[in-house]
C-alpha positions in Angstrom: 4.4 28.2 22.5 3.2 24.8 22.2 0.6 25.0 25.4 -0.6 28.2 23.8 -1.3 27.0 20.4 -2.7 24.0 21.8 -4.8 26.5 23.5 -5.9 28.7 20.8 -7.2 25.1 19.0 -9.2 24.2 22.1 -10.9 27.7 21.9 -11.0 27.5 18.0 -13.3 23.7 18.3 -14.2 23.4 22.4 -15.8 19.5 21.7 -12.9 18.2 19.4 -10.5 15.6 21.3 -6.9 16.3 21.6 -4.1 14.0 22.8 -0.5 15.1 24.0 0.5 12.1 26.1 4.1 11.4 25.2 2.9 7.4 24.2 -0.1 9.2 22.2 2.7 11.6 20.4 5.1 8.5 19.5 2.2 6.4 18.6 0.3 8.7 16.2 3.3 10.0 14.6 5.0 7.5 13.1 3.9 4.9 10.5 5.5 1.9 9.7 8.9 2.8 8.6 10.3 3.8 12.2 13.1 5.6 10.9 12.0 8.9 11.9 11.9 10.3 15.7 7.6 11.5 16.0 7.4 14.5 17.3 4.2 16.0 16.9 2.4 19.0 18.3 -0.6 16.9 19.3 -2.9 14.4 18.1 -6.2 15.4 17.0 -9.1 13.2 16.4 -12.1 15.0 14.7 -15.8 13.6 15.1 -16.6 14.7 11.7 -16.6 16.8 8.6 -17.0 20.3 10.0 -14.2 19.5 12.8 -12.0 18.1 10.0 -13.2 21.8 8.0 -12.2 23.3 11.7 -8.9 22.3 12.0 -7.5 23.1 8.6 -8.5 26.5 8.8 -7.2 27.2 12.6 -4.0 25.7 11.0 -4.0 28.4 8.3 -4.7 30.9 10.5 -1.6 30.0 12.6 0.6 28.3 9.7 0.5 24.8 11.7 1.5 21.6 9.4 -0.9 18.9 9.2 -0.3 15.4 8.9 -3.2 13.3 8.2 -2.9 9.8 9.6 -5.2 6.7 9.0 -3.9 3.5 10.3 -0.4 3.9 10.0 0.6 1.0 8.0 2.5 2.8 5.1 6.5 2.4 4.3 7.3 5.7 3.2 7.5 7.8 5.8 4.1 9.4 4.5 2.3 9.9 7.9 5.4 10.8 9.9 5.1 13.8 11.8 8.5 14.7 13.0 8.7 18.5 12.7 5.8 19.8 15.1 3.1 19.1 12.8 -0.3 18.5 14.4 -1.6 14.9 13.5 -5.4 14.7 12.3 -6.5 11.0 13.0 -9.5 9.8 11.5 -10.1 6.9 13.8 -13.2 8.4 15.4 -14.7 8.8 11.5 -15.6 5.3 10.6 -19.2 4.8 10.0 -20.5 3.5 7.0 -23.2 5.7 5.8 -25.1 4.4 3.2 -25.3 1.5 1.1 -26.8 1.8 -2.7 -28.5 -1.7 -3.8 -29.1 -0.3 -7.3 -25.6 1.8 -8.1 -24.2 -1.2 -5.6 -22.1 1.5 -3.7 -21.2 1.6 0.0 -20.7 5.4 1.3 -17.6 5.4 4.6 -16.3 7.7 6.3 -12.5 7.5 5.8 -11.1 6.3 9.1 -13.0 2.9 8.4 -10.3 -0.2 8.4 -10.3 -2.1 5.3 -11.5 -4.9 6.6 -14.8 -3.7 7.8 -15.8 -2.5 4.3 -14.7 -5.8 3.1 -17.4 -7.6 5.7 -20.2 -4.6 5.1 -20.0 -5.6 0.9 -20.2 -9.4 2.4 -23.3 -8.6 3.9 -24.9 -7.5 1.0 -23.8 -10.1 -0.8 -20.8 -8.4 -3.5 -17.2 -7.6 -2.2 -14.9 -4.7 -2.2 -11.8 -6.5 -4.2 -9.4 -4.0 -3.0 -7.1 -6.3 -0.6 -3.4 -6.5 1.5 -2.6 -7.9 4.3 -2.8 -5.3 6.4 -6.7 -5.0 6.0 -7.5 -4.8 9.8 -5.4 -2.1 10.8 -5.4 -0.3 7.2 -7.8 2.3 6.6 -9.8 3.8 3.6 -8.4 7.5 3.5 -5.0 5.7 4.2 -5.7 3.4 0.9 -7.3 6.7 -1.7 -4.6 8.6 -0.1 -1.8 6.1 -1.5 -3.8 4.7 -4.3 -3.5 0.8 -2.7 -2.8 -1.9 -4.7 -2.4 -5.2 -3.3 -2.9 -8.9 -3.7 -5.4 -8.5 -6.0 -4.6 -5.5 -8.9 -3.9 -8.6 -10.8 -7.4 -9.2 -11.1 -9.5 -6.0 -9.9 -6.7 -3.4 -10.6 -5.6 -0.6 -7.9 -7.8 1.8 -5.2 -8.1 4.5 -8.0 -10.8 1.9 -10.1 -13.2 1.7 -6.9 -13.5 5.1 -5.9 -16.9 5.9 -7.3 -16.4 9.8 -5.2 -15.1 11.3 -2.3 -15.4 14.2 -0.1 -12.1 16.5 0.3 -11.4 18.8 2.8 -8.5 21.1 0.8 -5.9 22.7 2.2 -7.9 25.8 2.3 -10.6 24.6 4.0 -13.2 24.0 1.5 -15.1 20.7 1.4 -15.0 19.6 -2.3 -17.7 17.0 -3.2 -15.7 14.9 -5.8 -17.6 13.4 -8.7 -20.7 12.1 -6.8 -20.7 8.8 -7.4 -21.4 9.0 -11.4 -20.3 6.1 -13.4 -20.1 8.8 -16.4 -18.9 12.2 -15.5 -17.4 14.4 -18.6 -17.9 18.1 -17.0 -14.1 19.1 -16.8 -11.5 17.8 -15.1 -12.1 14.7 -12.2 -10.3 16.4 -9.7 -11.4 12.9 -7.9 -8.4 11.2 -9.8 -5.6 13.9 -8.2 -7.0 13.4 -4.3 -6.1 9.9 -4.9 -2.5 9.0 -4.3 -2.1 12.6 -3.6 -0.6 11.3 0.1 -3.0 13.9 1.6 -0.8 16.9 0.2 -4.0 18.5 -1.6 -6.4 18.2 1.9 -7.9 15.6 3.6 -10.1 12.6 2.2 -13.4 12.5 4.9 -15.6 10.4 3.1 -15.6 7.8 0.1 -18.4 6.3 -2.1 -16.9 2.9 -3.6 -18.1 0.8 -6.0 -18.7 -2.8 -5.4 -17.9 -5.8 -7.2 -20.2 -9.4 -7.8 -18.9 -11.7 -5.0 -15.7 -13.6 -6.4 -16.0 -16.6 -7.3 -14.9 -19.7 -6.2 -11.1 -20.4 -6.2 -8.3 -22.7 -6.0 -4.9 -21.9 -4.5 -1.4 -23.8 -5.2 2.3 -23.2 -4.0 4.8 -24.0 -6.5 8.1 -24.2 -5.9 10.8 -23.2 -8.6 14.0 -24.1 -9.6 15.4 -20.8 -10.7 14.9 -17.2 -10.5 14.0 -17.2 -14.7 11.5 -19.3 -14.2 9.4 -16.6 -12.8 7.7 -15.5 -15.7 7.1 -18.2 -18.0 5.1 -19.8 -15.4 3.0 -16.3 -15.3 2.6 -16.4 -18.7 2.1 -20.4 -19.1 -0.6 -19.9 -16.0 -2.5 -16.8 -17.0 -3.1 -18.5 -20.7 -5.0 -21.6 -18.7 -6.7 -20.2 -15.9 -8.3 -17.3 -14.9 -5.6 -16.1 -12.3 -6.7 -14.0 -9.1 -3.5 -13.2 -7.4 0.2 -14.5 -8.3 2.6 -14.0 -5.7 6.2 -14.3 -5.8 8.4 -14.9 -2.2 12.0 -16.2 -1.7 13.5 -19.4 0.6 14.7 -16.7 2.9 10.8 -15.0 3.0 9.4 -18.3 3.5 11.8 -19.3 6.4 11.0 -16.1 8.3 7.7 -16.5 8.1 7.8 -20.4 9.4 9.8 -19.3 12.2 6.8 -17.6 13.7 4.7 -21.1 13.4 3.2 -22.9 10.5 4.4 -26.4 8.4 7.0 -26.1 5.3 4.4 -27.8 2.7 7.5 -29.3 0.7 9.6 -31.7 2.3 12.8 -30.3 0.8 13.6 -26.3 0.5 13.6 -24.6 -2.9 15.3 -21.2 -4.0 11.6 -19.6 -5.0 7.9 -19.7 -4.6 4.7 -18.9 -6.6 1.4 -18.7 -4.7 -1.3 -18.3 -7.3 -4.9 -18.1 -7.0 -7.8 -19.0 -9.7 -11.1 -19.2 -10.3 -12.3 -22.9 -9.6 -16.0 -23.0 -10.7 -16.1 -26.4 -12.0 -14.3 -29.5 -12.6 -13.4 -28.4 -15.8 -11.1 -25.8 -14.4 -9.7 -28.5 -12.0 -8.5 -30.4 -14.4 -7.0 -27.0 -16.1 -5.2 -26.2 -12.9 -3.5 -29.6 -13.1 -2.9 -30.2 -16.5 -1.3 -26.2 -16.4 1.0 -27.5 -13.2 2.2 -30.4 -15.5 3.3 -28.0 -18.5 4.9 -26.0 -16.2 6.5 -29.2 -14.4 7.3 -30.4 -18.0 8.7 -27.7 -19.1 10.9 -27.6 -15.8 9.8 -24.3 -14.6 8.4 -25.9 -11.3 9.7 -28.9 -8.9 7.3 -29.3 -6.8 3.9 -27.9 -6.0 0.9 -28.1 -3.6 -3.2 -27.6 -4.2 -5.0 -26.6 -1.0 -7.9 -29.4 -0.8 -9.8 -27.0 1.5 -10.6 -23.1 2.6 -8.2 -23.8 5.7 -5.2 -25.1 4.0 -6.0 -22.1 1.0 -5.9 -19.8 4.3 -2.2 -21.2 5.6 -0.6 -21.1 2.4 -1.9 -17.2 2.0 -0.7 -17.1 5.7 2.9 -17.9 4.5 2.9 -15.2 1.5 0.8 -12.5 4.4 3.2 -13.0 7.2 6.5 -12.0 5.5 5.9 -8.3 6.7 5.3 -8.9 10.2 7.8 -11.7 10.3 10.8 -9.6 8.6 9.4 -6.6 11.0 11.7 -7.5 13.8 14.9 -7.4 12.3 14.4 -3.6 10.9 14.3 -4.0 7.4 15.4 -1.1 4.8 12.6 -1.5 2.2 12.3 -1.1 -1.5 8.6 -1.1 -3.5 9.2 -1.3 -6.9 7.7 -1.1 -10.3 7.9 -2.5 -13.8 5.7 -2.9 -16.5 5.2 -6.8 -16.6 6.4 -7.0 -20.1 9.5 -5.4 -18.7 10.0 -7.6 -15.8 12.0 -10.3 -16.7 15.0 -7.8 -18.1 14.4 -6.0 -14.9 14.5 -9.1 -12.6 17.9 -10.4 -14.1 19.6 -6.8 -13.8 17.9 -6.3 -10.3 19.1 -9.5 -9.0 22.9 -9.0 -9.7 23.0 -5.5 -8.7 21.6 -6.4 -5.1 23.8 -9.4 -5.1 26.8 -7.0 -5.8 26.0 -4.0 -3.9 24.6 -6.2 -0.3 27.5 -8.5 0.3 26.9 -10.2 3.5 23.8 -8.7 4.1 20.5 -10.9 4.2 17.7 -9.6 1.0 14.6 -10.9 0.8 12.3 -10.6 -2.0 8.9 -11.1 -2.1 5.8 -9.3 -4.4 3.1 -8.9 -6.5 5.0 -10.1 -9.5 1.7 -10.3 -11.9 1.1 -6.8 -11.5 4.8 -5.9 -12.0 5.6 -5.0 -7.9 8.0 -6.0 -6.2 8.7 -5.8 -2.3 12.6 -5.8 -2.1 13.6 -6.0 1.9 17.5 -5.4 3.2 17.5 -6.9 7.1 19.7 -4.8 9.1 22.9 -7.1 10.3 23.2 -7.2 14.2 25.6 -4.8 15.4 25.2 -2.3 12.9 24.5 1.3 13.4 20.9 1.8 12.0 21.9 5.4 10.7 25.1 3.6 8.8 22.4 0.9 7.6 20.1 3.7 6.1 22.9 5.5 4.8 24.1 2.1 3.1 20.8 1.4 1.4 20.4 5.3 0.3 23.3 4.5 -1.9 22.0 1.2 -3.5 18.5 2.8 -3.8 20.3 5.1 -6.2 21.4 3.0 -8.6 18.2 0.6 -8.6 16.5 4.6 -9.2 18.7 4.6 -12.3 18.0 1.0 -13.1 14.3 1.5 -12.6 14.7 4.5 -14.5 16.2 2.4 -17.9 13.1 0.1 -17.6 10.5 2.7 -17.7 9.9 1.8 -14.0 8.6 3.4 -10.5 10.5 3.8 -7.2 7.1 3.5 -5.4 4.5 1.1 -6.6 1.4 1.2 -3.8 3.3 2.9 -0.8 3.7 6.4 -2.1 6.8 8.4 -1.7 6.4 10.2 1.6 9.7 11.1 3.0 11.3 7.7 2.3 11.9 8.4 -1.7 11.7 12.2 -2.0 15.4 12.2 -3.5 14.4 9.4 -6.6 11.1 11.0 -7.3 12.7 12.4 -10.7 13.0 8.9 -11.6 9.5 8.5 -11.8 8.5 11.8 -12.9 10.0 14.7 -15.6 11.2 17.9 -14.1 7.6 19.5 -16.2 5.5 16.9 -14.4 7.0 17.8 -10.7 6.1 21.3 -11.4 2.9 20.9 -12.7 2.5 18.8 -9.4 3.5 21.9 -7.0 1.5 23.9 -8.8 -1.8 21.9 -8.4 -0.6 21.4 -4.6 -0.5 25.7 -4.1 -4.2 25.9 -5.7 -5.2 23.4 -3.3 -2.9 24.3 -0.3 -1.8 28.2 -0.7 -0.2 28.1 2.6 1.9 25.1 2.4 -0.2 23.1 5.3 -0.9 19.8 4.4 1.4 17.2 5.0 4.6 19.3 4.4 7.7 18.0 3.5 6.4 14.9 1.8 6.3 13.9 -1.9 8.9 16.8 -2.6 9.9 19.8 -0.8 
C-alpha cells in the first residue's frame, strides 16, 4: 500500500522530490519534543506553490494526512508525524522574493530560517524584531504557523504584529492570497489572523510579506543576580519605569549551571538562587547613568546582590549566550517541558503558587525554570532522573501538568505561550479555551479542511 501510494504521488507531480530513507523518515518526522516514534509515509519537499497546491489535492483525493514541517524546533509535538502522514517540507522554498523600500516589507517564501530574514532587513538597513534562539534552524512558516514569540515580545510583541500577508494553501487546495500586504484592510474578516498560530491545521503557509522595523537602537545588557524568587517582579517594574527595556529574561542557579557546563565563565564569583538578564536602549550617556542609578534602587531596595554591565558587544553576546544555551544545554538529559502563560499583572500570584506546587508535586526531581518573564512566559523544564523509565517520566509529568492546567486556569492563564499545543497539550486545551470557542475552532478547521487532511490529530481531535 505504501509503494503504491507513493506511486500514485510520483505520477500525480513527476519533478517533485520524495524521500523514504529510514534516517530521512526519523529526521523529518519528529520535532523537538522526541517523545513520539516518526513514522511517516514519506518526506516530500515541494519546489514551489503549485507543487505545494499538488500535493494537498492528491492527498484529498486519497485521504492521506499531511504534516507540514518547517525547521523542526517546536515543543509540542506539532510537526510530529507518527501515524503515516506524508511530511511536506518547505526547505527547498526559501527565497526571498521582494523587498519594498517604500511599504519597508520583505516578501519569503516560508521555508526561509529566521535568521536569514534577520540578515536580509540588515541589509537594507531596518530589522525583523521577531527573535529566539533558535533563529538558524527556525523557519518563517514554522514561526506564523505558531504565532512565535521570543526574546523580544517585550518590546516588538509576537509573529502575529509582523505579518503584513501571506499566501495559504487550504486544506482544499485553494491558494488564498491573505490581506496583501495593506496596513489598513476593513473588507470582512482577516482570515490572515486565523492562518497564524493555526499550527498548519487550516493548510499550508507558502509565502509571507512582513513588515520591517527601524534598526534598534543601541543597547546595554546587565546580569543581576537576586536574592529571592519575590524579587522577580519589582525589579521588572522598578527597571521598566527607568529605562526603555528590550528584553527581560528570567533563569534559575540550576539553568545557569547547565549552561556553564558546556563552556563559558560564571560572571559572579559566588552563586545566587536567580538571574535577570535585561536589555535597554543605551543611546546616550544619559541612559548610562539611568541604567546605574536603576541597579542601585534595585540594590537598595535589596531586590538584587550583585550584577554585571557588559562594557562591550562581545561580553553583551556571552551573557545572552548563558540565557540562549539553557535549551540546548538541558537537551541531553530529556526534559518534560512546560510553556506557560500569565498575564504580567498576574504573575507574581502565579509565581508563588507555581513555585510550591512544583516543589510539592517533583520531589527529588531536578526543575529548572527559565523565561520570558516581562511578557508573562515562562519555560518550566522537569530533567528526567537516570534510571527512570521515560514512559513512567511522561506519565509523571502528565499528572502535574494537570493541576498547573487548573492553576493556570484560576489565573486567567495559557498552557502554551509561543509553542502551540500540537499533540503535547491536547488534553488541557479547555483550559485555555471555552467548550463554544473549541467548536467554533472545528468548525472554521472543516471550511478550510473538509476532509480532515491537514495536520490531523493536533490542536484537538
Amino acid at each position: 500500500m505504501t509503494a503504491s501510494r507513493l506511486e500514485s504521488l510520483r505520477q500525480a507531480l513527476p519533478g517533485l522530490r520524495l524521500l523514504d530513507a529510514p534516517a530521512d523518515l526519523e529526521h523529518y518526522g519528529r520535532d523537538a519534543t522526541r517523545r513520539w516514534t516518526p513514522a511517516p509515509l514519506a518526506i516530500a519537499q515541494p519546489a514551489d506553490i503549485e507543487e505545494v497546491q499538488g500535493i494537498v489535492r492528491w492527498a484529498n483525493a486519497h485521504r492521506m494526512g499531511l504534516v507540514p514541517s518547517g525547521g523542526r524546533t517546536g515543543l509540542s509535538g506539532g510537526a510530529v508525524a507518527a501515524d503515516g502522514e506524508l511530511v511536506v517540507g518547505l526547505e527547498r522554498m526559501r527565497r526571498i522574493l521582494a523587498f519594498d523600500p517604500v511599504d519597508r516589507t520583505l516578501t519569503v517564501e516560508a521555508g526561509i530560517p529566521l535568521q536569514a530574514v534577520q540578515d536580509a532587513a540588515r541589509e537594507q538597513g531596518l530589522q525583523y524584531p521577531v527573535d529566539y534562539a533558535s533563529r538558524g534552524t527556525a523557519t518563517i512558516g514554522g514561526g506564523i504557523a505558531t504565532n512565535a514569540g521570543g526574546v523580544r515580545v517585550l518590546r516588538y510583541g509576537n509573529t502575529r504584529e509582523w505579518i503584513a500577508g501571506l499566501k495559504l494553501v487550504a486544506g482544499n487546495g485553494e491558494l488564498l492570497d491573505l490581506n496583501r500586504g495593506l496596513l489598513k484592510n476593513s473588507s470582512g474578516y482577516d482570515l490572515r489572523h486565523l492562518a497564524i498560530g493555526a499550527e498548519g491545521t487550516l493548510g499550508i503557509v507558502v509565502e509571507a510579506t512582513l513588515r520591517l522595523a527601524d534598526p534598534p537602537p543601541p543597547t546595554g545588557v546587565m546580569l543581576l543576580a537576586l536574592p529571592g524568587f519575590d524579587a522577580i517582579m519589582p525589579l521588572f517594574a522598578g527597571l521598566r519605569r527607568s529605562l526603555r527595556l528590550e528584553a527581560f529574561e528570567f533563569l534559575t542557579d540550576k539553568a545557569l549551571r547547565h549552561v556553564l557546563a558546556h563552556g563559558g565563565q560564571d560572571p559572579f564569583d559566588a552563586p545566587h538562587p536567580y538571574y535577570v538578564l535585561a536589555e535597554f536602549a543605551r543611546r546616550g550617556e544619559a541612559d548610562e547613568a539611568a541604567a546605574l542609578a536603576a541597579f542601585e534602587h534595585a540594590a537598595g531596595q535589596c531586590w538584587v546582590e550583585d550584577g554585571v554591565i557588559a562594557a562591550s558587544d562581545a561580553q553583551a553576546s556571552e551573557l545572552w549566550r548563558l540565557r540562549e544555551g539553557i535549551s540546548e544545554s538541558l537537551a541531553p538529559h530529556a526534559p518534560y517541558k512546560n510553556d506557560v502563560a500569565v498575564r504580567v499583572s498576574a504573575m507574581p500570584a502565579f509565581l508563588a503558587e507555581a513555585d510550591a506546587l512544583l516543589a510539592r508535586e517533583y520531589p527529588g526531581f531536578e526543575v529548572v525554570w527559565f523565561g520570558h518573564i516581562g511578557d508573562g512566559n515562562l519555560h518550566i523544564n522537569v530533567l528526567k532522573p537516570a534510571g527512570m523509565a521515560q514512559e513512567v517520566f511522561v506519565e509523571r509529568c502528565g499528572g502535574v501538568t494537570a493541576h498547573l492546567a487548573d492553576l493556570l486556569g484560576k489565573h486567567g492563564g495559557s498552557i502554551s505561550a509561543e509553542h502551540g499545543i500540537g499533540l503535547a497539550k491536547k488534553a488541557w486545551l479547555r483550559g485555555t479555551r471555552s467548550d463554544a470557542e473549541i467548536e467554533l475552532m472545528r468548525g472554521i478547521r472543516r471550511v478550510f479542511d473538509p476532509n480532515g487532511i491537514m495536520n490531523p490529530g493536533k490542536v484537538f481531535d
